[in-house]
N, C-alpha and C positions, 0 to 999 in steps of 0.2 A: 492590212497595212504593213506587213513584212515588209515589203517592195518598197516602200516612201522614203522617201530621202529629203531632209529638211537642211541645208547647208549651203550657205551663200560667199562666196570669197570676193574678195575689194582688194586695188590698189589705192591708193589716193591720198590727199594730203587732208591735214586736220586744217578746218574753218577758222579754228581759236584756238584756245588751250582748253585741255581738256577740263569736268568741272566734278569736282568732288564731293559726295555728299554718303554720308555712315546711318548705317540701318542699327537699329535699335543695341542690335547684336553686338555692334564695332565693327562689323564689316563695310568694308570699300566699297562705295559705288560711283563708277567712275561711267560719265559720258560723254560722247567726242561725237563729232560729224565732219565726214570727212567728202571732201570734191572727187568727183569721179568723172572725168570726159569723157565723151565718145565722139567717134564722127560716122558717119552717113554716108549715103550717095551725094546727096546734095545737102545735105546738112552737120550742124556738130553741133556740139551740147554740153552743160556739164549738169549733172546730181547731186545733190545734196542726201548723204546717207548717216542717215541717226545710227549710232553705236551704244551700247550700253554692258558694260563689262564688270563682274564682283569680286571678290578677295583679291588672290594676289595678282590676279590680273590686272584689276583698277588700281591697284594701289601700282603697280610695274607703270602704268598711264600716265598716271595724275605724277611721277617721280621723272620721265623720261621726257616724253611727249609735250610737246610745243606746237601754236600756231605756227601752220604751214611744213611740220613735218611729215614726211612722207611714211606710210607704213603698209602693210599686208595685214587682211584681218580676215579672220575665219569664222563662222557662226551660223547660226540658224534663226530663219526671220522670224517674224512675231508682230504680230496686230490684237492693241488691246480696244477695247469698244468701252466708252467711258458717255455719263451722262454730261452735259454741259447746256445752259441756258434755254433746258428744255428740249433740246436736240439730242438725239445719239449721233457721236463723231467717233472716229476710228484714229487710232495711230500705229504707227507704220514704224520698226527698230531692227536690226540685228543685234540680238544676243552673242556677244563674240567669246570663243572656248578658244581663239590663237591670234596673239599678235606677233608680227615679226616689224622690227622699226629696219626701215629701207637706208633711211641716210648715214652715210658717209662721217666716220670722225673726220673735226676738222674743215665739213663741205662746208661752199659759200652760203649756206641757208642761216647760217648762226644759230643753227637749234644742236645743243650737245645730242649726242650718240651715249649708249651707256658707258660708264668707267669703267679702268681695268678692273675695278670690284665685280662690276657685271660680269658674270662667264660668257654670254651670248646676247645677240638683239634679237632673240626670239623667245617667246613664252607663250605655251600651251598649257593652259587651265586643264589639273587632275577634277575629275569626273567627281571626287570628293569633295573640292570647295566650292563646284554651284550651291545655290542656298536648294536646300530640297520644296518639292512641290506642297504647297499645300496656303496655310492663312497668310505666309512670310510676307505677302505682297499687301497686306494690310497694314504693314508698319512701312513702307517705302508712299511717301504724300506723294509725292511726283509723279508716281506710274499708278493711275487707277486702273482698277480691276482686271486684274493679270491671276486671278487666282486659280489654282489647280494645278498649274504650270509649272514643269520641272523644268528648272535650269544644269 
């Protein structure tokens, strides 16, 4: 598995605003989904792409980010397999380690850009503050059984 490479990159705009929710620890858990079009030969489309981002990345999220801002997001996919009403159902996220926010201070979108407090509209997650692999995913209700999983 030397050779694999797990790493998916999006342009696209958030659905909503993004939706905050703290893991036991005080950590940020921040989830967005964002639209992503394409077009075809004879066709075009748009995607709905589930996000899911922790520390100071969620928190950078949940502080900037607004419905229908545009952003770049960097990460590596992830399908968790969860029981539900008897069935096994699957879901489908990227784990994002880099946002970079697209819009413009000032643009017609009405969604602020960071402050001059921000140094940049970009931020890449240190390797330090994913939550490390192991129970962590027992205390997040929302995401079942993602265990073993290093972020």
């Amino acid at each position: 598995m030397a050779n694999d490479l797990n790493q998916c990159n999006f342009i696209g705009r958030l659905g909503k605003d993004p939706e905050i929710k703290f893991l036991p620890s005080g950590d940020q858990v921040a989830t967005i989904s964002i639209s992503v079009g394409w077009k075809g030969k004879d066709k075009e489309g748009t995607e709905w792409i589930p996000v899911t981002a922790f520390g100071k990345l969620a928190e950078i999220m949940g502080k900037y980010l607004k419905k229908g801002s545009q952003v770049y997001i960097s990460g590596r996919f992830k399908t968790d397999k969860y029981e539900k009403d008897g069935s096994t159902r699957y879901s489908t996220k990227i784990v994002a380690d880099r946002m970079q926010m697209l819009d413009s201070k000032g643009s017609d979108s009405g969604h602020a850009a960071p402050s001059q407090s921000s140094p940049s509209n970009e931020y890449q997650q240190p390797q330090s503050q994913h939550p490390a692999g192991g129970d962590f995913a027992d205390d997040i209700p929302f995401n079942a059984h993602n265990k073993g999983m290093a972020y």
